[in-house]
C-alpha positions as CSV (number, residue, x, y, z in Angstrom):
1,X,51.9,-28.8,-100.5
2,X,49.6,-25.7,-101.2
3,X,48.3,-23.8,-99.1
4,X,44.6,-24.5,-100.3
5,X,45.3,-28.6,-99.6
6,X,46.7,-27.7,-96.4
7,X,43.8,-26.0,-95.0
8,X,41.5,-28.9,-96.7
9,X,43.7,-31.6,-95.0
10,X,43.4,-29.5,-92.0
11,X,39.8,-28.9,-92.1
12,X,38.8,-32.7,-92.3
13,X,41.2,-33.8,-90.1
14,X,39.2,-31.2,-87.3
15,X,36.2,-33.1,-89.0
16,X,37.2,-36.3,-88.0
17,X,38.7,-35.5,-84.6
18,X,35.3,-34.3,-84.1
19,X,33.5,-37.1,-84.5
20,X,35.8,-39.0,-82.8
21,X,34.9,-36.8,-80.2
22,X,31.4,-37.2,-80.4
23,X,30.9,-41.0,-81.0
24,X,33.7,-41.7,-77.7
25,X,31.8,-38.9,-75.2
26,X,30.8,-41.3,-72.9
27,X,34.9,-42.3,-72.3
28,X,35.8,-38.7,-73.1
29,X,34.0,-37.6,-70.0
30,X,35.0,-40.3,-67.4
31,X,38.5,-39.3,-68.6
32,X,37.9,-35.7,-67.8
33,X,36.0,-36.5,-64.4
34,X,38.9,-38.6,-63.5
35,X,41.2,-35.5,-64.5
36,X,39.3,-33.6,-62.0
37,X,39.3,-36.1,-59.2
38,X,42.6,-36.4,-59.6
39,X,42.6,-32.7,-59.3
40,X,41.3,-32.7,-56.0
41,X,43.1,-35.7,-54.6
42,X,46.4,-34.2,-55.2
43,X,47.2,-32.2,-52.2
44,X,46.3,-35.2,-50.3
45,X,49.1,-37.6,-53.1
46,X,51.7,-34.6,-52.6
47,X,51.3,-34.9,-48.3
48,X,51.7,-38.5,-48.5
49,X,55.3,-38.2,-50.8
50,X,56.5,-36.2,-47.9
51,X,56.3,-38.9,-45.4
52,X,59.3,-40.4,-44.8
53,X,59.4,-42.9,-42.3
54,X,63.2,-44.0,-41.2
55,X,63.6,-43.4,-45.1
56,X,60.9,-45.3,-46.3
57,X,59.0,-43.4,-48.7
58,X,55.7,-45.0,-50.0
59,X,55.6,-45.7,-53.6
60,X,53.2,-43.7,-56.2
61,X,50.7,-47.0,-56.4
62,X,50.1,-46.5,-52.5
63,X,49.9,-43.3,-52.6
64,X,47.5,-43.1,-55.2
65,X,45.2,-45.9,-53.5
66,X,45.3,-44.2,-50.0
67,X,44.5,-41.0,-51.7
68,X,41.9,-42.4,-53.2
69,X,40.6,-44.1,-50.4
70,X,40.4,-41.2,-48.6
71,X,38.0,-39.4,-51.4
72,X,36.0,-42.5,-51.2
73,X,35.5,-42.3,-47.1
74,X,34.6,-39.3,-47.0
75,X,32.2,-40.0,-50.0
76,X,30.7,-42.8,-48.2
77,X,30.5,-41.1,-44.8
78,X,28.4,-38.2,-46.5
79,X,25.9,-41.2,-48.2
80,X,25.6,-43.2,-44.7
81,X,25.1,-40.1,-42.7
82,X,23.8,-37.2,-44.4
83,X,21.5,-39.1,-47.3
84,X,19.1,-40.9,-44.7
85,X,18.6,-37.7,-43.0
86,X,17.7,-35.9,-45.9
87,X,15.3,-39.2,-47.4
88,X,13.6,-38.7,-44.1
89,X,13.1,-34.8,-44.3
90,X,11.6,-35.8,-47.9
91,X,9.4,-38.1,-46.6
92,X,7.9,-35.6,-44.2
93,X,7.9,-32.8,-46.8
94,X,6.3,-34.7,-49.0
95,X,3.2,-35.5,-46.9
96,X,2.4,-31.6,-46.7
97,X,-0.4,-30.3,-48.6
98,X,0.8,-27.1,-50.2
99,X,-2.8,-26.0,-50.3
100,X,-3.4,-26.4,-46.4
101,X,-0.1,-24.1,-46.6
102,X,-1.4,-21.4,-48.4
103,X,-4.6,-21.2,-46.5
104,X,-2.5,-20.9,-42.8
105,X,-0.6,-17.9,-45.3
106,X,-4.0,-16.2,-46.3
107,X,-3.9,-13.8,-43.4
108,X,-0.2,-12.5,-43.7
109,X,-0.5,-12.2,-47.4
110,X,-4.1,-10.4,-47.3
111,X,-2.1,-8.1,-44.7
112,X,0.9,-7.9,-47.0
113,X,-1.5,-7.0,-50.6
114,X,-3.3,-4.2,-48.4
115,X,0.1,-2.4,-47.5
116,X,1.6,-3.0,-51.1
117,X,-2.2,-1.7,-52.0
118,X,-1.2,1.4,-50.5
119,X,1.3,2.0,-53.0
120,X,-0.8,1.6,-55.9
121,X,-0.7,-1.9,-56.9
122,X,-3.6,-3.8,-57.9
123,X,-5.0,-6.9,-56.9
124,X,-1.4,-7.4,-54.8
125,X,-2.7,-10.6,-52.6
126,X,-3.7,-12.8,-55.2
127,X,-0.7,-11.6,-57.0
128,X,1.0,-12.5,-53.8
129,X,-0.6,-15.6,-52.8
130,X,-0.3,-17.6,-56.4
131,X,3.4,-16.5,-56.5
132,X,4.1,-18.6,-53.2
133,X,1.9,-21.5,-54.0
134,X,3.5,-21.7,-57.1
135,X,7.1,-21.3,-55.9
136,X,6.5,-23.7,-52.9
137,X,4.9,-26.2,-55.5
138,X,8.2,-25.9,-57.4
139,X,10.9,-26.3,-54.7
140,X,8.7,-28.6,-52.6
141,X,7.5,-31.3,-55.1
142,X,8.7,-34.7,-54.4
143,X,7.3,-36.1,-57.3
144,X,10.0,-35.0,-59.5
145,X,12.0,-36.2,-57.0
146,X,10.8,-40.0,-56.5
147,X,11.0,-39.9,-60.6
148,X,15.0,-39.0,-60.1
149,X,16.1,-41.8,-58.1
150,X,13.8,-43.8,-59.9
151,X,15.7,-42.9,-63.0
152,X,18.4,-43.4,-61.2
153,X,17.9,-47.2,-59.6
154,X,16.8,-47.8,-63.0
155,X,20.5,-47.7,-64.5
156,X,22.6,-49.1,-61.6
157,X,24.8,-51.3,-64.4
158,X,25.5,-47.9,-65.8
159,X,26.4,-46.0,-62.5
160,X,28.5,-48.8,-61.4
161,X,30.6,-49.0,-64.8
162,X,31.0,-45.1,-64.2
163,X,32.3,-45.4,-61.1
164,X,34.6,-48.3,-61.4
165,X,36.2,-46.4,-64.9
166,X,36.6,-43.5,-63.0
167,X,37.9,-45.2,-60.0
168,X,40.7,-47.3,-62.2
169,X,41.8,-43.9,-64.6
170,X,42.0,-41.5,-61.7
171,X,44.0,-44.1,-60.0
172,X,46.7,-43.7,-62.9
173,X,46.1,-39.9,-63.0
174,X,46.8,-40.1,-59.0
175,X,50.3,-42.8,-59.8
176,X,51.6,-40.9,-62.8
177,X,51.1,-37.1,-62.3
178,X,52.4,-36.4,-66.0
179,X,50.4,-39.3,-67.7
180,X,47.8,-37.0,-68.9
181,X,50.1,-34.4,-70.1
182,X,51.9,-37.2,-72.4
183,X,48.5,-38.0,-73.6
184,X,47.4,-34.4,-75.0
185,X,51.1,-34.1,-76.1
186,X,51.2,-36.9,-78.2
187,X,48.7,-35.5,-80.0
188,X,50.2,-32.4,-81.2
189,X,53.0,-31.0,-83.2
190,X,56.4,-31.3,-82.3
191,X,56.6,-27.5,-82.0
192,X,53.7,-26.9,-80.2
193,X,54.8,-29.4,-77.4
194,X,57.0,-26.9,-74.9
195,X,54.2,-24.6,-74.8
196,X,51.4,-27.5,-74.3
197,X,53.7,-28.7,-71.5
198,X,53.6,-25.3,-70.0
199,X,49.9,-25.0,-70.5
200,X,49.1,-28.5,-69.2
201,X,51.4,-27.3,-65.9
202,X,49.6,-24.0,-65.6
203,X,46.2,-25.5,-65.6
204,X,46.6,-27.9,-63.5
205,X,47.9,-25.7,-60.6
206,X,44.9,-23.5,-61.4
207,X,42.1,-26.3,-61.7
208,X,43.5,-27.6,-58.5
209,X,43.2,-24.4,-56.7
210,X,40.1,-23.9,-58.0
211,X,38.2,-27.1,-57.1
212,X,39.8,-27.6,-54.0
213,X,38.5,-23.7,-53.1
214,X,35.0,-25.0,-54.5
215,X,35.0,-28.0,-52.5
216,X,35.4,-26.2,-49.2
217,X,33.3,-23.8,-50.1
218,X,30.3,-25.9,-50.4
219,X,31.5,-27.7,-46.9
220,X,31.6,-23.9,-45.1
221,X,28.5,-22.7,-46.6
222,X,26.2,-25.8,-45.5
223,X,28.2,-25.6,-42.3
224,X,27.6,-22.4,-41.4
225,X,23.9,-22.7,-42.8
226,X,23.3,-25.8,-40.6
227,X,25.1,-24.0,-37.1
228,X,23.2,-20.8,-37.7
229,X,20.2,-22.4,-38.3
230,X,19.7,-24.9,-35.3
231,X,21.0,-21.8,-33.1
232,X,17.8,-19.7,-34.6
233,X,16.0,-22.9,-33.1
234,X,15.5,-24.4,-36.4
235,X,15.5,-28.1,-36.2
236,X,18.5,-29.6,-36.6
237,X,17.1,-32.0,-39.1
238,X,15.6,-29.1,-41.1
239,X,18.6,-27.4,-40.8
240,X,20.9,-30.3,-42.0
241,X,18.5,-30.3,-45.2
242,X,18.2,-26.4,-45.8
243,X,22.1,-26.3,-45.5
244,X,22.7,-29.2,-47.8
245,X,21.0,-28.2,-50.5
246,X,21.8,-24.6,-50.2
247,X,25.4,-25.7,-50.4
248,X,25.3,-27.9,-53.3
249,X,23.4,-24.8,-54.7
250,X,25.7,-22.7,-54.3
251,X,28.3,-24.0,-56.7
252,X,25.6,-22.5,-59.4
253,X,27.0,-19.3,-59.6
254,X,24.2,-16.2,-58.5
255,X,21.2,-18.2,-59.1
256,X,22.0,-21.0,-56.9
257,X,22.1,-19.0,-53.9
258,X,18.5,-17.2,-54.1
259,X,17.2,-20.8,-55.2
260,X,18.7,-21.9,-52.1
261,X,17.6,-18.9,-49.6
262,X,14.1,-20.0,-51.2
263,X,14.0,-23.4,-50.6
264,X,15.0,-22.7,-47.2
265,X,11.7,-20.4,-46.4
266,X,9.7,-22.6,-48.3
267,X,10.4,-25.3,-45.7
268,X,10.7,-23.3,-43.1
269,X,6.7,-22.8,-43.4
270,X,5.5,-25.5,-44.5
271,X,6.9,-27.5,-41.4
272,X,5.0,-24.8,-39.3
273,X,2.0,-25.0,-41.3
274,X,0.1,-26.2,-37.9
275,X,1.6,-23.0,-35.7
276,X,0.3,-19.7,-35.5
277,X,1.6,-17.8,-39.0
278,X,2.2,-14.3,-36.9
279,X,3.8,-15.5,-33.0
280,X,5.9,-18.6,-35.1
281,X,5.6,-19.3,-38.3
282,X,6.6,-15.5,-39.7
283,X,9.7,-14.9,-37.0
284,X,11.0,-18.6,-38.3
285,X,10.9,-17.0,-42.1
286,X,12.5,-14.1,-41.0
287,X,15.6,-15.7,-38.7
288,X,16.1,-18.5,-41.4
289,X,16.1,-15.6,-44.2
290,X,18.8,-13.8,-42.1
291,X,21.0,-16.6,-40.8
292,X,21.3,-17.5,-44.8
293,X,21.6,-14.0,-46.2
294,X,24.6,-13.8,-43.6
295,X,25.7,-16.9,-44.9
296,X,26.0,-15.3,-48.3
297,X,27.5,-12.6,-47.1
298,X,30.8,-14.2,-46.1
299,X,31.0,-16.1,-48.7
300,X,30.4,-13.4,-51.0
301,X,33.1,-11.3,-49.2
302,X,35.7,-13.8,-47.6
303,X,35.1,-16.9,-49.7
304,X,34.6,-16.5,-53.1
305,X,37.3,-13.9,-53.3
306,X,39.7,-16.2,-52.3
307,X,38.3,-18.8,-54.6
308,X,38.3,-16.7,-57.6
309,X,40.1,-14.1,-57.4
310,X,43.6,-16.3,-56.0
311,X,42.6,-19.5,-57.8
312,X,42.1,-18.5,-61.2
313,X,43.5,-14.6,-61.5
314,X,40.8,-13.0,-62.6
315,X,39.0,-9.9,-62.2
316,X,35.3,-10.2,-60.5
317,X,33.4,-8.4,-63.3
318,X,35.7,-10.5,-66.0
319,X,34.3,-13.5,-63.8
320,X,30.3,-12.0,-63.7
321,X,30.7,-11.1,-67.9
322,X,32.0,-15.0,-68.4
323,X,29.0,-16.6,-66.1
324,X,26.4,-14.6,-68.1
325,X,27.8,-15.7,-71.4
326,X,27.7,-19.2,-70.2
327,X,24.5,-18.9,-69.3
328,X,23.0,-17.6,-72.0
329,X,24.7,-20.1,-74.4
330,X,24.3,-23.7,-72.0
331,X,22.1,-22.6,-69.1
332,X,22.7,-23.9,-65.5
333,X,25.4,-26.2,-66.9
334,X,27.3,-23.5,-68.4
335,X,27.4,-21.3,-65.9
336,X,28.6,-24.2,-63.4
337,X,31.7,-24.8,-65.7
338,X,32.1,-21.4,-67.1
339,X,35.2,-20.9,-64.8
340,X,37.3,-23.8,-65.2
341,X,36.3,-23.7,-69.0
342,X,37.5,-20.3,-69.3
343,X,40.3,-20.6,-67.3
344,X,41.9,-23.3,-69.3
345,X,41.1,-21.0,-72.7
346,X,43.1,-17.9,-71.0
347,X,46.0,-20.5,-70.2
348,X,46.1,-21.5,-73.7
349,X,45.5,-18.4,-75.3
350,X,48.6,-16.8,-73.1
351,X,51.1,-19.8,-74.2
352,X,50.2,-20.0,-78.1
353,X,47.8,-16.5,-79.0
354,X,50.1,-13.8,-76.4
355,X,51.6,-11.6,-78.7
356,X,47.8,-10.3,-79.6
357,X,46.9,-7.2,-77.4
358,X,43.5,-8.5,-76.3
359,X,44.9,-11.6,-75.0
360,X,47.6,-10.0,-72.9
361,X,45.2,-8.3,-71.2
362,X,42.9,-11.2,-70.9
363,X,46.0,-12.9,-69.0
364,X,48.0,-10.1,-67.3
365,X,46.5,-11.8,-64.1
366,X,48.5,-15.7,-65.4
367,X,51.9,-13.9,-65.3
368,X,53.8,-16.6,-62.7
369,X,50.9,-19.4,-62.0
């Protein structure tokens, strides 16, 4: 065949895969999800084919549905535990008036425009003052919030088919650790299939690495946001909800962290709104400001180091450029799977694109993962 056919042929059979693509989404992406809980459930499936009781080992299917139980336990346990805690805290955060706020705030921020004053600013306290009514508006609105777990209820068929799909595929995943590989390589060229094999292998030792590292990090960050916290004499309630959602923020790379430091002053004050602003209300700011910028101190030094820089082998400004890029092209969203994304593209690029200068240097770091 010519070349000019072949690149037609080639070019609508991209086409079709494509729309095959887009039209199947919804199963595309509860087979991906599944990839990654399977991801994460594998140390747990690798410890449990080590057991070996009198020479019993347990066979894939059990391991696959105790791993899985497991994930599911300590799902649960978060829901039953955590999730009232934080409805409640919502409840009472909701019943604030953010005006009443602002007016406890008026003397502090008049005190805080007439030293910024000093340095030639204009009109600093009203500058001041409709910045934090704004910002606490923002983080402290439960409106939007009642409308999401409205939205929510309102498509519990469809939350309940996710869950059960992902349930039954990762299952598989968990049973037959080369499943998915045989699936990508049946759809590839014969000569191609060594180095998808190799690709597939690479990734998933990476992926794993990766989202395990994530996981924990999340877990030590609302940890040690929650300990510090109710040891600054921060209610532990208040502190269970700052640390929660300043973990969960946290997996948003740079942004998430400030959002979360935020939020975290924001309640801090408006739970004080009936205290004295200068002997209470301002010393609760600043301990809750320190014990989370501490927070993000380790983790900016111990954690994600460890997480990045040993999971996925690549330099820290390679990782910053990446997060940007994502950014800019898919917003939060990008920059959430800008990592795992472009880890996979380095793995293939190294296997299939290497002898190109560019990519070795791209993937000096992959050389033995």
């Amino acid at each position: 065949m010519k070349e000019p056919g072949r690149y037609i042929i080639g070019a609508i059979a991209l086409g079709v895969v494509a729309f095959l693509c887009w039209y199947f989404s919804s199963i595309i992406a509860y087979i991906l999800v599944s990839v990654v809980i399977s991801f994460l459930g594998r140390p747990v499936h690798d410890l449990l084919e080590r057991v070996n009781f009198r020479g019993y080992r347990l066979p894939s299917s059990a391991r696959a549905g105790i791993t899985l139980c497991c994930l599911w336990a300590v799902f649960i346990f978060f829901f039953i535990t955590v999730i009232p805690l934080v409805s409640s805290e919502f409840k009472v955060l909701g019943s604030i008036n953010i005006s009443t706020v602002i007016s406890r705030l008026e003397g502090p921020l008049d005190d805080l425009g007439r030293w910024l004053a000093g340095f030639g600013f204009s009109d600093p306290a009203g500058a001041i003052r409709s910045l934090v009514g704004e910002s606490m508006k923002a983080l402290l609105d439960m409106s939007s919030i009642k409308e999401t777990f409205a939205s929510l209820a309102g498509t519990v068929g469809g939350i309940v088919i996710f869950l059960f799909a992902v349930t039954f595929i990762s299952f598989f995943f968990l049973k037959d650790s080369g499943l998915f590989p045989r699936m990508l390589l049946s759809m590839v060229p014969v000569r191609h299939e060594e180095g998808t094999r190799n690709a597939v292998d690479s990734i998933r030792r990476l992926l794993v690495r990766y989202f395990v590292g994530i996981f924990l990090e999340v877990l030590i960050v609302m940890t040690l946001n929650i300990a510090g916290l109710s040891m600054v004499g921060i209610g532990f309630s208040h502190a269970v909800l700052i640390g929660l959602v300043a973990g969960i923020l946290n997996v948003i790379p740079y942004i998430g962290p400030i959002i979360g430091v935020i939020f975290g002053l924001c309640v801090g004050v408006a739970t004080r709104v009936e205290m004295d602003p200068y002997t209470v209300m301002l010393p609760a700011m600043v301990y809750t400001g320190l014990v989370m910028t501490i927070t993000q101190v380790i983790d900016n030094v111990v954690l994600q180091p460890l997480i990045y820089g040993n999971s996925v082998h690549a330099h820290p400004l390679e990782i910053f450029l990446v997060i940007l890029a994502a950014g800019h092209v898919a917003g939060i969203a990008g920059m959430i799977l800008a990592i795992p994304v472009y880890t996979v593209l380095r793995v293939v690029s190294r296997e299939f694109f290497s002898k190109y200068k560019l990519v070795k240097s791209l993937t000096k770091g992959l050389e033995g993962s």
